[in-house]
N, C-alpha and C positions, 0 to 999 in steps of 0.2 A: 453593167448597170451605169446609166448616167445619172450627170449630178443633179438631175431632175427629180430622176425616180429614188434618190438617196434622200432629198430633201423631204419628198413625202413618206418616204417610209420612217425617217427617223422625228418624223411630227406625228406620225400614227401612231408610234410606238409608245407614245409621253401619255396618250389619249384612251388608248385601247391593250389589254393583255394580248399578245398571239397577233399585233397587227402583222407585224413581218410575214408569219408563218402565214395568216391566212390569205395573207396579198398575192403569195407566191404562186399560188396551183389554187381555180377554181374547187370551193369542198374540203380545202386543207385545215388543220388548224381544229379547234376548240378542245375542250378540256371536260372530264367528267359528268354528264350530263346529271345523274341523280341532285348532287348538290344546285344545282343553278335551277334543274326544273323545282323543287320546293321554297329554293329563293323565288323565283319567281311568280308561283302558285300561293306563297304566302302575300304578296304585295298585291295582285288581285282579288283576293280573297279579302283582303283589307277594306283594298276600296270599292270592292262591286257587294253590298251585302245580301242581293237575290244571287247573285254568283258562289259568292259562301254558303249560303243555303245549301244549293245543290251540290256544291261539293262536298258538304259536310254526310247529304244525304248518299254521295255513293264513293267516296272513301275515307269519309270520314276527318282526321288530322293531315299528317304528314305525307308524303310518299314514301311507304317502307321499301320499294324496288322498282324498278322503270320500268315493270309489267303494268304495275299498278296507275300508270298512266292513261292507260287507255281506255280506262274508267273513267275521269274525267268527264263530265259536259261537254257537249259543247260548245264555242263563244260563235255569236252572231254580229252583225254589223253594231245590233241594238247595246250589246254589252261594251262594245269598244265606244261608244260614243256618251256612254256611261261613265268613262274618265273624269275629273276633273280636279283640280290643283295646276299650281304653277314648276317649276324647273326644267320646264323644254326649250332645250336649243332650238328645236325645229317643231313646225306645227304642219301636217302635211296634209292636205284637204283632197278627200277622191268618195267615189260615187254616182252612181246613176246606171252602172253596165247592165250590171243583173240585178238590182233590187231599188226599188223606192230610198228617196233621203240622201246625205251627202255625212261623212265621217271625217272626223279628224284623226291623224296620228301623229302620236306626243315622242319624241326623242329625243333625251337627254343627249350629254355631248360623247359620252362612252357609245351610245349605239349607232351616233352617225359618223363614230370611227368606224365600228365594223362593218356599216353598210358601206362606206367607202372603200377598207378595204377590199369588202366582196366585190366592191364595181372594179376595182383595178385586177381584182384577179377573173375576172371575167375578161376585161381589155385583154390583160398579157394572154389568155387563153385563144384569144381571134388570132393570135399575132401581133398583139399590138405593143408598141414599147415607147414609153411617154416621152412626149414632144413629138410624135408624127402626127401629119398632119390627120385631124377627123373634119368628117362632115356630119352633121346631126339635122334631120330633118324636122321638120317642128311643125303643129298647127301656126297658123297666126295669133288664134284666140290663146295660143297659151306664151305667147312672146313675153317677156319683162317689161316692156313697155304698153303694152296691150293691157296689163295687167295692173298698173302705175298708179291711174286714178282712182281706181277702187281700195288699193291697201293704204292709199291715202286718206281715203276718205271716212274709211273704216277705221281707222288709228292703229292698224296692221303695220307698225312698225317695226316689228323684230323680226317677223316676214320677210319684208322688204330690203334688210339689210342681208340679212341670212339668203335669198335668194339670187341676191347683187354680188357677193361676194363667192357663193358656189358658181352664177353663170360666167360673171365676166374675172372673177380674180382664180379660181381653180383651174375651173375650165380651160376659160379661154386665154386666160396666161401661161398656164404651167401646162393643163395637157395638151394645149393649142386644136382648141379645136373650135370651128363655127358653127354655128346655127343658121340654115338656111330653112324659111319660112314657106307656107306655103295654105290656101283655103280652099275650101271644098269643093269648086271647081274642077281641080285635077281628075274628082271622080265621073265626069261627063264630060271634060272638055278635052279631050287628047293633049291639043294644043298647049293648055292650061300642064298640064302633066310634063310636055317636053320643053317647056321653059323650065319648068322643076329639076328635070336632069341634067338640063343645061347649067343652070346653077349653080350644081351640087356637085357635077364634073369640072365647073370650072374650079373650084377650090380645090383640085388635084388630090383628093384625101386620100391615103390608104387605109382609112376604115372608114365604112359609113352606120351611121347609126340611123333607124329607120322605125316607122310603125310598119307592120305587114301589111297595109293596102295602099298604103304610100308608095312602098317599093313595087307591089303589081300594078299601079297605077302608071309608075316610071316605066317599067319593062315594057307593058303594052304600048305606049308611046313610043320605045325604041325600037318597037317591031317593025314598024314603017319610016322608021329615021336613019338617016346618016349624018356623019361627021360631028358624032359625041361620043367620046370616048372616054374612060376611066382611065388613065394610063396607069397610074403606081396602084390599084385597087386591089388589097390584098381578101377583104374580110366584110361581112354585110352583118352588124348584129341586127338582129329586129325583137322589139319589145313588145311584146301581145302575141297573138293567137301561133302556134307554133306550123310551122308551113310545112307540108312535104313536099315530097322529089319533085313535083310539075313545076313551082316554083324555084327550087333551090337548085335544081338542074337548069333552069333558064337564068337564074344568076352566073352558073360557070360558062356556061354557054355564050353568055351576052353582055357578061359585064368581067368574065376573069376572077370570080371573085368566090369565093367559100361564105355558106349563112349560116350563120350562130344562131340557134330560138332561144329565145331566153326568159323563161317564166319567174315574172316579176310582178307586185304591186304595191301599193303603197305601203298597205298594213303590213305588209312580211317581208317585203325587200328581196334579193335576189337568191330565189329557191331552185332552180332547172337551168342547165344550160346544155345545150345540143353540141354535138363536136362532129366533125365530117365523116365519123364511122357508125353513128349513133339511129341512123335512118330516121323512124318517129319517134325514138325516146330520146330522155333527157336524163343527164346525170343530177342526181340531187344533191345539193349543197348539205352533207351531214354535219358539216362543223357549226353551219348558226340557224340549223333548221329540223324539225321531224317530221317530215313527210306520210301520211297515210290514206289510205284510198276505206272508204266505208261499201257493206255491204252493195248499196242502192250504186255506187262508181261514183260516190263523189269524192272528191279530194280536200285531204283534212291537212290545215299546215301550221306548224308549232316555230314560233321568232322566238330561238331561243336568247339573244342578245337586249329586246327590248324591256328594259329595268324598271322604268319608269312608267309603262301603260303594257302588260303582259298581253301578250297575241296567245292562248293556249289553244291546242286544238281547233284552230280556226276553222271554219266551215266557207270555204274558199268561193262556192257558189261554181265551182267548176266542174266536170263531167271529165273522169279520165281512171288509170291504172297505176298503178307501182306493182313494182317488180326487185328483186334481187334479182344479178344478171351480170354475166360481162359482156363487154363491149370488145368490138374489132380493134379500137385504139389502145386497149390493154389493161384499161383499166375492170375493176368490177366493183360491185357495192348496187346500192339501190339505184336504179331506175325510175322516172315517170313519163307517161304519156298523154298527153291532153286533147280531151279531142272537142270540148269547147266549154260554152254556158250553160249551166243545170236550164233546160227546158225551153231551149233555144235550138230548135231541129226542124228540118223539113220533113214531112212524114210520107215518105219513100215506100217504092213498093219495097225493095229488099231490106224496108226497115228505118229505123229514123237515122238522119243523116247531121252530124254535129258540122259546124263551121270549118273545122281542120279537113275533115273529108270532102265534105264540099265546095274549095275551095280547091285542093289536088285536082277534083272533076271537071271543076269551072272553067278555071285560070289558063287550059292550055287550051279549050275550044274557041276562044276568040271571040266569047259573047261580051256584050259590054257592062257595066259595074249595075245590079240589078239588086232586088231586096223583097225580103220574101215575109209577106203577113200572115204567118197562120192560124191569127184567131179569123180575119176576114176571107182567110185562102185565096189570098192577089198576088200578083206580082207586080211591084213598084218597079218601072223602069224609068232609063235618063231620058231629058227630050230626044228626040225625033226615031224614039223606038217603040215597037208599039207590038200588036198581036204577034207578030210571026216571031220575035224574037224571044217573046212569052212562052210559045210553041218552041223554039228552039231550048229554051229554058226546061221545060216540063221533059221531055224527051231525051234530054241528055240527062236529067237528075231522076228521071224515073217516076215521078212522082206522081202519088195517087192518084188514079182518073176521076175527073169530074172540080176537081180542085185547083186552084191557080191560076186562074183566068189574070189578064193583063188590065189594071189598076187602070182610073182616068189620067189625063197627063199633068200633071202639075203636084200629084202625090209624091214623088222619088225626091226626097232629103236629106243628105247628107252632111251631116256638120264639118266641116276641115280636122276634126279630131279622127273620125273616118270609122269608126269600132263598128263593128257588127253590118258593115256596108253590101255582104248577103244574107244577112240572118241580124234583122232589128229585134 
């Protein structure tokens, strides 16, 4: 342990119970769940009173036993955004993936210990051991400075400091790591792509932090590139859609490097993370999380940390499985699987096809970054591609005859933030 990783852990510890324990091992760590879910079922209950309603109407007062949880409502974006009062450290603003509207979430300073926590024991889980060099890929549109005149302007002042202070005094002082930027170009310009990996390899990092079409955006540009190399590159996290082998095998293959998926978001913080025995599942974080998969597959997730604006039951808007299960790296416990956005598929002959599947398909045939409308049944492609590669598209994904035809040119859009850049 260096005296890096000493300083933060004995600052976690002042701020958060179990910081240590839960730094140490991705999932470690928390403490009796019955007591914390009723503390935190009662302070929702407080402040959401259609939320009390319904819990009143399906269990009534207390939690007599963590069966009785699963009785619960469910919460919607609509309920979280139902918060309000003041004592948040952080105010975390996300929205627009899968549903209409934008949400805040409220974090006291206890729960942006233990999200902190969680992100370091996810780092030490890549391999990472604080003060190695990282590299973090980033849109443009979400840079600190990019973002300056508006928290300005807005009188987003605790924002502002709060954000100045995690990017450039945690981050970039203590876990040393940069932010290398990058706009939505990369997804149609190759060229635009292999200045990306150029820059991102120049900072020598042995972790890279990435969104998942950033990093295929990089790869496909190194297919026809020489002399960029990742030399110390031990570990690739990537935050969003969870990638399989076509991807993750062309990270060892091409960069030397091991990918961590990491299912994360705003509202519930760092709940899945993939380990290199885990194939498509992801170990669940059971220490500040409850993970459930509902009848219909979609995935229900409980922040058991957040005191201040309770995430219960969340309805995640995602499409996937949990499982009890062990893993080839030796561990066992719950498992999840994600296989994308609730109602966000291509409608395939051998069936509908989520973003994680279709992206395994995509990403090793060599077609270029494409987007798929299925209320108009088009294919949006990047300039200078057109019908055959529509037809290359339809063919390889199987997909329904008579559907899909290739979109006018100037339709294909993607924002530098990159989400959903096959399936909008």
């Amino acid at each position: 342990m260096n005296a890096r990783e000493k300083l933060a852990l004995a600052a976690g510890g002042l701020l958060f119970r179990g910081f240590s324990e839960r730094a140490s091992a991705f999932g470690a760590g928390g403490w009796d769940q019955l007591p914390r879910l009723n503390a935190l079922l009662a302070r929702a209950r407080a402040a959401l009173p259609e939320y009390d309603a319904a819990c009143a109407a399906a269990v009534g007062g207390a939690l007599a036993s963590a069966g009785d949880f699963t009785k619960l409502p469910l919460m919607r974006r609509g309920d979280l955004a139902r918060y309000a009062g003041g004592g948040a450290l952080a105010r975390l603003e996300s929205g627009g993936t899968g549903s209409s509207g934008r949400v805040e979430t409220r974090l006291d300073l206890a729960a942006v210990a233990a999200r902190y926590a969680a992100l370091l024991s996810v780092l030490k889980t890549a391999g990472w051991s604080m003060g190695q060099k990282t590299a973090a890929l980033h849109p443009v549109e979400y840079s600190y400075f990019a973002n300056l005149p508006a928290m300005v302007a807005s009188g987003q002042f605790g924002r502002l400091a709060f954000e100045f202070l995690q990017q450039y005094g945690l981050y970039r002082l203590l876990h040393n790591r940069k932010n290398v930027y990058y706009g939505g170009e990369i997804f149609s310009d190759p060229g635009a792509a292999l200045r990306l990996a150029r820059a991102a390899a120049g900072e020598d990092p042995v972790l890279l932090i990435t969104r998942p079409d950033a990093l295929m955006a990089v790869l496909m540009a190194l297919r026809s590139a020489r002399g960029v190399g990742f030399r110390r590159l031990k570990a690739v996290l990537t935050v969003g859609t969870p990638l399989g082998e076509s991807v993750r095998g062309e990270v060892r293959s091409r960069l030397g490097a091991e990918v961590y998926n990491m299912y994360a978001s705003t509202e519930l913080g760092y709940a899945g993370l993939s380990c290199p025995h885990s194939g498509g599942w992801l170990h669940a974080d059971r220490a500040g999380h409850i993970l459930e998969a509902s009848a219909q597959g979609g995935l229900i997730c409980t922040d058991l940390d957040n005191a201040l604006a309770p995430v219960l039951r969340y309805d995640t808007g995602d499409i996937g499985e949990t499982s009890e299960r062990g893993c080839l790296c030796g561990r066992s416990g719950l498992m999840l699987k994600v296989r994308g956005r609730a109602g966000k598929f291509a409608q395939a002959l051998p069936g509908p096809l989520y973003e994680t599947e279709l992206i395994d398909l995509a990403f090793p045939a060599g077609l270029p970054f494409f987007q798929l409308d299925g209320a108009a049944g088009r294919i949006l492609l990047p300039p200078g591609a057109g019908e055959r590669e529509a037809g290359r598209v339809r063919e390889l994904l199987r997909l329904e005859p008579g559907r899909y035809g290739a979109a006018p040119a100037g339709k294909f859009k993607i924002s530098s933030s990159g989400k959903f850049s096959y399936l909008p």
